[in-house]
PDB file of N, CA, C and O in Angstrom:
ATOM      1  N   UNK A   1      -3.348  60.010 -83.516  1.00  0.00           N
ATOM      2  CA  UNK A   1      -4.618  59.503 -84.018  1.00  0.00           C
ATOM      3  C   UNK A   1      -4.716  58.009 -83.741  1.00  0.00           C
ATOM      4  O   UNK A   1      -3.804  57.216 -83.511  1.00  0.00           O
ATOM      5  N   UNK A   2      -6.094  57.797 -83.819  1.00  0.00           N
ATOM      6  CA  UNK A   2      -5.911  55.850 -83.436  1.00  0.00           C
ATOM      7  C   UNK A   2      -6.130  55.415 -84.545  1.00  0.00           C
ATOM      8  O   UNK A   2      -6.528  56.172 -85.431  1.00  0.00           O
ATOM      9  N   UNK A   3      -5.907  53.982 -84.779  1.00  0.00           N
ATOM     10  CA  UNK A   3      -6.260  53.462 -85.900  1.00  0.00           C
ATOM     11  C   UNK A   3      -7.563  53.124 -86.353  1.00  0.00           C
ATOM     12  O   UNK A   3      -7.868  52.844 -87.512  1.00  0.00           O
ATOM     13  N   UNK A   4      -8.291  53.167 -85.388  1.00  0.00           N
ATOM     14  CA  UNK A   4      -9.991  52.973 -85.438  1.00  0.00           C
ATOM     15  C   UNK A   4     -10.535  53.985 -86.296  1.00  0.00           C
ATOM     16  O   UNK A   4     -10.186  55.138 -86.045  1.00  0.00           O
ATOM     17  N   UNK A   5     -11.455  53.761 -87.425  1.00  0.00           N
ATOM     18  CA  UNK A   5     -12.665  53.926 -87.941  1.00  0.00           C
ATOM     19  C   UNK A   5     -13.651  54.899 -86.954  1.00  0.00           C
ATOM     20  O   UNK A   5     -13.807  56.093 -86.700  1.00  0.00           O
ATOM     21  N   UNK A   6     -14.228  53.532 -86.558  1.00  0.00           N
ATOM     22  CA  UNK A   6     -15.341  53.609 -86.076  1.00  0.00           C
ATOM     23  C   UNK A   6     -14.996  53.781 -84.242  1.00  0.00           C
ATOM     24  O   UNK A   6     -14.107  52.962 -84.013  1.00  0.00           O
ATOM     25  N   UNK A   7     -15.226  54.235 -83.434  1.00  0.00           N
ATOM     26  CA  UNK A   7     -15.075  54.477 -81.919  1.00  0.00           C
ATOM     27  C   UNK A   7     -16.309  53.652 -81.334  1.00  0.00           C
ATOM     28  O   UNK A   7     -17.527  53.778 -81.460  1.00  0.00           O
ATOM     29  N   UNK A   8     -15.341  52.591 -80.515  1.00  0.00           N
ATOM     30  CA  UNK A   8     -16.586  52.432 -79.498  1.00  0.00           C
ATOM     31  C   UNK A   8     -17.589  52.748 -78.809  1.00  0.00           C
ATOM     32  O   UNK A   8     -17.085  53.051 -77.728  1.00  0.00           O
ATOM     33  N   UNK A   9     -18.562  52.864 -78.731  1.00  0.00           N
ATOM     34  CA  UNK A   9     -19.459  53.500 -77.898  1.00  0.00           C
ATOM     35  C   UNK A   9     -19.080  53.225 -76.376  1.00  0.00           C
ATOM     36  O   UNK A   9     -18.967  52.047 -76.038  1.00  0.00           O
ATOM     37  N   UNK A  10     -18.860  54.295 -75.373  1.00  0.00           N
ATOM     38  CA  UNK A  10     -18.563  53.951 -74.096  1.00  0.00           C
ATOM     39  C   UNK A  10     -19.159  53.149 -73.525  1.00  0.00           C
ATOM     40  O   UNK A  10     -20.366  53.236 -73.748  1.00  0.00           O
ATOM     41  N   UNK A  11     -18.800  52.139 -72.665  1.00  0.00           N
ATOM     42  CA  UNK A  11     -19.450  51.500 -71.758  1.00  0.00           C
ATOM     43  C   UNK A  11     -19.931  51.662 -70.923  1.00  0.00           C
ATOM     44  O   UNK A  11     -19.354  52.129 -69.941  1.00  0.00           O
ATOM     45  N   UNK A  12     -21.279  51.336 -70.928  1.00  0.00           N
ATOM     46  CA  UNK A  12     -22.179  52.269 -69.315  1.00  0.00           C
ATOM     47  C   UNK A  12     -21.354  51.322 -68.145  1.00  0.00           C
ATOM     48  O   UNK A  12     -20.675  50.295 -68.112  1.00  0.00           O
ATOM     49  N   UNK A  13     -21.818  52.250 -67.316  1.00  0.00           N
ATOM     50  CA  UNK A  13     -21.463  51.723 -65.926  1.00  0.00           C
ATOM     51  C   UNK A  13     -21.954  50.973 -65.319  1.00  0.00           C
ATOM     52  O   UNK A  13     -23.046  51.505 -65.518  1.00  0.00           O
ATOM     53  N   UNK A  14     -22.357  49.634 -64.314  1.00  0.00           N
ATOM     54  CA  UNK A  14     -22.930  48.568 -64.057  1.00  0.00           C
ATOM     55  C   UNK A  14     -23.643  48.882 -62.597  1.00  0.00           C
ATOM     56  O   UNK A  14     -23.003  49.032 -61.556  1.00  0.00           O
ATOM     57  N   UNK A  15     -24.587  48.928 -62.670  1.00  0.00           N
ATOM     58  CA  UNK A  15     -25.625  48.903 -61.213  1.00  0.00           C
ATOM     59  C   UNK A  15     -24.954  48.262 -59.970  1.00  0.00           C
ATOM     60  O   UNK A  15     -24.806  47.042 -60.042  1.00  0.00           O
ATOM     61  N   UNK A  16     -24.449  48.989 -58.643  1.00  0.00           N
ATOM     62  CA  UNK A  16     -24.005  48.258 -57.650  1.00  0.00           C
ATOM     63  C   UNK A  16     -25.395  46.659 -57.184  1.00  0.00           C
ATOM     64  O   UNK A  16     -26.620  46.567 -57.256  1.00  0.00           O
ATOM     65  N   UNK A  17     -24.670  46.046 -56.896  1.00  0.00           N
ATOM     66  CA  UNK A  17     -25.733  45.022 -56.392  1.00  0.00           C
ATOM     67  C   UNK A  17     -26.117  45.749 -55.301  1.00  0.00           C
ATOM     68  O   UNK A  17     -25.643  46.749 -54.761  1.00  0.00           O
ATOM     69  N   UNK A  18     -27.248  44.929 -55.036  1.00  0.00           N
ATOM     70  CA  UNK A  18     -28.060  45.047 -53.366  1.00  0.00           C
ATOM     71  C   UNK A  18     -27.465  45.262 -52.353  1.00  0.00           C
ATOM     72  O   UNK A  18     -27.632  46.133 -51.500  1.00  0.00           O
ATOM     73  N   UNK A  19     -26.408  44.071 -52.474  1.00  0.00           N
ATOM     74  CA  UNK A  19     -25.136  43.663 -51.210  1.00  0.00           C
ATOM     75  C   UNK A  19     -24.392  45.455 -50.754  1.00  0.00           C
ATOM     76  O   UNK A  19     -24.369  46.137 -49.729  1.00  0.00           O
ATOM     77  N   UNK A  20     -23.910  45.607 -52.087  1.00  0.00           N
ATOM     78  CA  UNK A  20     -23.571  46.514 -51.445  1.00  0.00           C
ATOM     79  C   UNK A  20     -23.812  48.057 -51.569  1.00  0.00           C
ATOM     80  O   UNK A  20     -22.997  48.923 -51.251  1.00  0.00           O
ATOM     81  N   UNK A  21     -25.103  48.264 -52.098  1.00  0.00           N
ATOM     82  CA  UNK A  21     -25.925  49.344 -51.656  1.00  0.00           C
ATOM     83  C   UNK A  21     -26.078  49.033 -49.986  1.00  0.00           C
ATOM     84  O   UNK A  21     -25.714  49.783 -49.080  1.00  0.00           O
ATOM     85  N   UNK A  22     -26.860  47.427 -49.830  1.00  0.00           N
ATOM     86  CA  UNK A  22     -26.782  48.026 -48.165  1.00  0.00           C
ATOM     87  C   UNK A  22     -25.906  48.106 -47.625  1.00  0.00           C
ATOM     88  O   UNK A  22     -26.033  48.661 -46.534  1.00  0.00           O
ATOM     89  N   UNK A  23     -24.429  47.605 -48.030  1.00  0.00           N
ATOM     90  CA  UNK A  23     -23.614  48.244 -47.208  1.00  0.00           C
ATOM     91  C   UNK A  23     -22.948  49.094 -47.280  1.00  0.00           C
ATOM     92  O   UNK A  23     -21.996  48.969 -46.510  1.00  0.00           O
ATOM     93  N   UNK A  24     -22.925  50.245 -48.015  1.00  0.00           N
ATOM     94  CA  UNK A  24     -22.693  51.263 -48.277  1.00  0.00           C
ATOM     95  C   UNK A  24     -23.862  52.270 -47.341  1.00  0.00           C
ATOM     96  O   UNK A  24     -23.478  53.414 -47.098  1.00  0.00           O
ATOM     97  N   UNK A  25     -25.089  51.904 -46.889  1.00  0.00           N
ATOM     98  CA  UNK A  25     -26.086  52.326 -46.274  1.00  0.00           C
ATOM     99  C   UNK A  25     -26.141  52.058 -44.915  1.00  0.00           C
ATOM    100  O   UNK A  25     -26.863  52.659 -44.119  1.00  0.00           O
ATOM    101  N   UNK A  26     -25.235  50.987 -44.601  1.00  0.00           N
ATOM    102  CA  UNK A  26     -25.059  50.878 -43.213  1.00  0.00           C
ATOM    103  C   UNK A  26     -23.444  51.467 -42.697  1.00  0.00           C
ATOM    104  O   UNK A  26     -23.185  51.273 -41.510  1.00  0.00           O
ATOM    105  N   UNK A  27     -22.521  52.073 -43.433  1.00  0.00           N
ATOM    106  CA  UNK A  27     -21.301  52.879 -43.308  1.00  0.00           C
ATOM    107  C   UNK A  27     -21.976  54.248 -43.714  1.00  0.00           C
ATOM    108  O   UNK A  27     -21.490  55.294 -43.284  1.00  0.00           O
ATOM    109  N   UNK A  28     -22.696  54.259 -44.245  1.00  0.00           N
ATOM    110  CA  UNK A  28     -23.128  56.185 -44.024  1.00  0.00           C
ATOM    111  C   UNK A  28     -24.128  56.799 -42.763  1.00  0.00           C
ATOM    112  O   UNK A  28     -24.354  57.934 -42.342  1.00  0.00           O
ATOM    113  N   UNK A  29     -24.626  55.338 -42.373  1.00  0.00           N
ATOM    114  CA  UNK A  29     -25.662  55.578 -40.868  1.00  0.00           C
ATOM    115  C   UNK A  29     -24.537  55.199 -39.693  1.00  0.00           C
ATOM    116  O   UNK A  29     -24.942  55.614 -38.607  1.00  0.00           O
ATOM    117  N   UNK A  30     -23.492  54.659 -39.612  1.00  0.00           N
ATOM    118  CA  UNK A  30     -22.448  54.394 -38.601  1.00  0.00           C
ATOM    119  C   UNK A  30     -22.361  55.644 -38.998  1.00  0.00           C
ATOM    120  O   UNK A  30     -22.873  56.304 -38.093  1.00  0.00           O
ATOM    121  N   UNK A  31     -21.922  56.506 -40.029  1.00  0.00           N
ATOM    122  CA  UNK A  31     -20.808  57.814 -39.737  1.00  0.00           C
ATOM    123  C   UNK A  31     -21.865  59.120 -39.935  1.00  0.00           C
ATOM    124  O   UNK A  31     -21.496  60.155 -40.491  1.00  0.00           O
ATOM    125  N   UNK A  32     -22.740  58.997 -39.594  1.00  0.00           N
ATOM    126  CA  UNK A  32     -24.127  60.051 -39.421  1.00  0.00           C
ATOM    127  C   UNK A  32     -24.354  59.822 -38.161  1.00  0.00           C
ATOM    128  O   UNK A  32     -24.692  60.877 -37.624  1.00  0.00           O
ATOM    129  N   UNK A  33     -24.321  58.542 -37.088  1.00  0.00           N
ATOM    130  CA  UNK A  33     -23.998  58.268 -35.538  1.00  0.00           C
ATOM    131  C   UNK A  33     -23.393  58.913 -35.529  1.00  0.00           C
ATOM    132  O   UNK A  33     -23.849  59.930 -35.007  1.00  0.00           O
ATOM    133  N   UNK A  34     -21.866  59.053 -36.031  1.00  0.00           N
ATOM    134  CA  UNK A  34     -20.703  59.222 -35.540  1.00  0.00           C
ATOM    135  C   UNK A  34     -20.804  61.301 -35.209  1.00  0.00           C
ATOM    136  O   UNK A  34     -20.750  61.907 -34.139  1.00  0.00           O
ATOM    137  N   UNK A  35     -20.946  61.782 -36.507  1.00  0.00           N
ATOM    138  CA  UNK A  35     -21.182  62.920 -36.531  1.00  0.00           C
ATOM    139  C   UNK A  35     -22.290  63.252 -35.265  1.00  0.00           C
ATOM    140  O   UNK A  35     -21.883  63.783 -34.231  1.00  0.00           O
ATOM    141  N   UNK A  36     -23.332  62.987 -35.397  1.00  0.00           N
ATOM    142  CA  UNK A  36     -24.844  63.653 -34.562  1.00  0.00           C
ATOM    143  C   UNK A  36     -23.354  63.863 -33.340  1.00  0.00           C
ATOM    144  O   UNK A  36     -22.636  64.819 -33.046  1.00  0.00           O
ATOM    145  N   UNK A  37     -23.429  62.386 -32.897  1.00  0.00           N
ATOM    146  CA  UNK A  37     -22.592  62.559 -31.360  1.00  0.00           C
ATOM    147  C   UNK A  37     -21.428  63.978 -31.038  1.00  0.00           C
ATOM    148  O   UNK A  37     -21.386  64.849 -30.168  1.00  0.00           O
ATOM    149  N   UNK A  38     -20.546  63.630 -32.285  1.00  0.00           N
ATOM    150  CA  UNK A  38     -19.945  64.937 -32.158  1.00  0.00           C
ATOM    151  C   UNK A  38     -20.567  66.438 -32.051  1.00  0.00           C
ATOM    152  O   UNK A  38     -20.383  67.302 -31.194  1.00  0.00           O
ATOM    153  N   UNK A  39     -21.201  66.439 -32.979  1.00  0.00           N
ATOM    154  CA  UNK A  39     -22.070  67.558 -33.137  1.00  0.00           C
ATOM    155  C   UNK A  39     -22.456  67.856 -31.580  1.00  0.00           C
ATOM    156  O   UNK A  39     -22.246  68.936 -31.027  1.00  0.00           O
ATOM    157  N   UNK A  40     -23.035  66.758 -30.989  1.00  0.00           N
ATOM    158  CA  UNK A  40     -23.831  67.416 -29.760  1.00  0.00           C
ATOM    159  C   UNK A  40     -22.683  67.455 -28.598  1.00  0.00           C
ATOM    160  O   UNK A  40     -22.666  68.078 -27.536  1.00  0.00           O
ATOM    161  N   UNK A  41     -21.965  66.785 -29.038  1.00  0.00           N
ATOM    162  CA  UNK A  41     -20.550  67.009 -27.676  1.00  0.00           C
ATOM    163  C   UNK A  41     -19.981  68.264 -27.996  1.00  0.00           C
ATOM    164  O   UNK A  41     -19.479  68.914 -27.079  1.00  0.00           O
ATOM    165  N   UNK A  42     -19.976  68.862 -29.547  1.00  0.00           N
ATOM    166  CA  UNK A  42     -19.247  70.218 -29.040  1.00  0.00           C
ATOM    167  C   UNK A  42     -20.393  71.621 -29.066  1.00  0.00           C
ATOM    168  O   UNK A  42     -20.139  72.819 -29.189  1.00  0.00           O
ATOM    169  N   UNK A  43     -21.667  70.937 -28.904  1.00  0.00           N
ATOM    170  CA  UNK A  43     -22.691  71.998 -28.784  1.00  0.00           C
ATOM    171  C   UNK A  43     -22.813  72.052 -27.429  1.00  0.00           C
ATOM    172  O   UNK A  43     -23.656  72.916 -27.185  1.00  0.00           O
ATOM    173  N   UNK A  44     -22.369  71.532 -26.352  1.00  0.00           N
ATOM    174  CA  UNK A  44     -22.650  71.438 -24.760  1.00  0.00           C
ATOM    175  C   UNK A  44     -21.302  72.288 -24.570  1.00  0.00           C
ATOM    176  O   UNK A  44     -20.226  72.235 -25.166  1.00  0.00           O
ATOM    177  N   UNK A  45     -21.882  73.297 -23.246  1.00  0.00           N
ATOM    178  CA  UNK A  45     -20.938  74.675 -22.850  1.00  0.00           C
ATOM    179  C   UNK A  45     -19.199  73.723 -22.592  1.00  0.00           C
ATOM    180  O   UNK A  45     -18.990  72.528 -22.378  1.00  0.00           O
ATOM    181  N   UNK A  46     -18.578  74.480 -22.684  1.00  0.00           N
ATOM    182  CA  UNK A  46     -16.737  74.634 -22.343  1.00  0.00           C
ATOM    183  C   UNK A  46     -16.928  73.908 -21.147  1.00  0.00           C
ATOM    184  O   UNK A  46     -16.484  72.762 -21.225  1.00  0.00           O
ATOM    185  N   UNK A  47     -17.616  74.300 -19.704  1.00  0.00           N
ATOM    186  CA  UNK A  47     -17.273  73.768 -18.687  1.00  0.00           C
ATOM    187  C   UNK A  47     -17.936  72.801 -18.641  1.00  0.00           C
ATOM    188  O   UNK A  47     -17.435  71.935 -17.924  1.00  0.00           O
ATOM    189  N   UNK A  48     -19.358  72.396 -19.327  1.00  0.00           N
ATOM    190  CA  UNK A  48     -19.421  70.488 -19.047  1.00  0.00           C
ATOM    191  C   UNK A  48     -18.380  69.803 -19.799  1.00  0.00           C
ATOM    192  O   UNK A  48     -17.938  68.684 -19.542  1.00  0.00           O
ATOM    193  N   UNK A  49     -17.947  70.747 -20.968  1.00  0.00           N
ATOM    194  CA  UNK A  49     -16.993  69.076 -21.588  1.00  0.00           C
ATOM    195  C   UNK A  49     -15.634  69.305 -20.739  1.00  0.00           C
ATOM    196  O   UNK A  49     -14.810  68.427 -20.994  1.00  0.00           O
ATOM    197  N   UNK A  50     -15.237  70.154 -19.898  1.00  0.00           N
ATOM    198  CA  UNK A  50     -13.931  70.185 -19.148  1.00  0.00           C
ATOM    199  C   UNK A  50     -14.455  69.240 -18.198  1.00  0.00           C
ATOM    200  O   UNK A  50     -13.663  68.364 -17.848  1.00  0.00           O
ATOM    201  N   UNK A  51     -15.687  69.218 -17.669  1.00  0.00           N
ATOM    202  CA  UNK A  51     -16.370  68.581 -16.296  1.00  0.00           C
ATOM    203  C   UNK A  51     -16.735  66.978 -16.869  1.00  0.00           C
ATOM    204  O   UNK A  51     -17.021  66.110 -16.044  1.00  0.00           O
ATOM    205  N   UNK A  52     -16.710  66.748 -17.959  1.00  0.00           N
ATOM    206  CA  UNK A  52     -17.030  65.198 -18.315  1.00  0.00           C
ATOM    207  C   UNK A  52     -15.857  64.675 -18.408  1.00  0.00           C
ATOM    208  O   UNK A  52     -15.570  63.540 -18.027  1.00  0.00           O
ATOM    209  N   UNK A  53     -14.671  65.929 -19.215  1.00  0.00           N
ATOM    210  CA  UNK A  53     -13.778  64.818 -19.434  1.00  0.00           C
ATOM    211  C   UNK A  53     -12.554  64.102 -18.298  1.00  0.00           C
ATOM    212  O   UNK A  53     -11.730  63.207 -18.490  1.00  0.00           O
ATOM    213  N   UNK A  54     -12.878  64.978 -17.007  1.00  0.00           N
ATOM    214  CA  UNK A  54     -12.419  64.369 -16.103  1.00  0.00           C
ATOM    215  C   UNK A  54     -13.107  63.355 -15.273  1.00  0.00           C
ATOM    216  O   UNK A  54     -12.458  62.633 -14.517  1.00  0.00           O
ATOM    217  N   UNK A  55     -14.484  63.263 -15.390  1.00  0.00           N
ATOM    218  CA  UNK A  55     -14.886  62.007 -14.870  1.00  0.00           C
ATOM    219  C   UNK A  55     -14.708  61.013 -15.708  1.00  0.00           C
ATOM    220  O   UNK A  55     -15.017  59.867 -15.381  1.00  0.00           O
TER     221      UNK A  55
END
């Protein structure tokens, strides 16, 4: 048991600043680039990506 009475009321949680909402918004659009690209490199047939990756 604690020795407290009365229990603190939890502490809310504090609003990210601006700063880094946008940068948290510019690391989820780098890795949404990152994905699309993949995505479309392994949606192209077996023999172009055998045929790209030797050029």
């Amino acid at each position: 048991m604690t020795n407290e009475l009365f229990h603190r009321p939890p502490r809310r949680m504090l609003q990210p600043t601006k700063d880094q909402l946008r940068e948290h918004i510019a690391q989820l659009a780098e890795e949404n680039i990152r994905l699309r690209a993949d995505i479309e490199r392994l949606r192209t047939p077996w023999w172009q990506r055998i045929f790209r990756r030797k050029a």
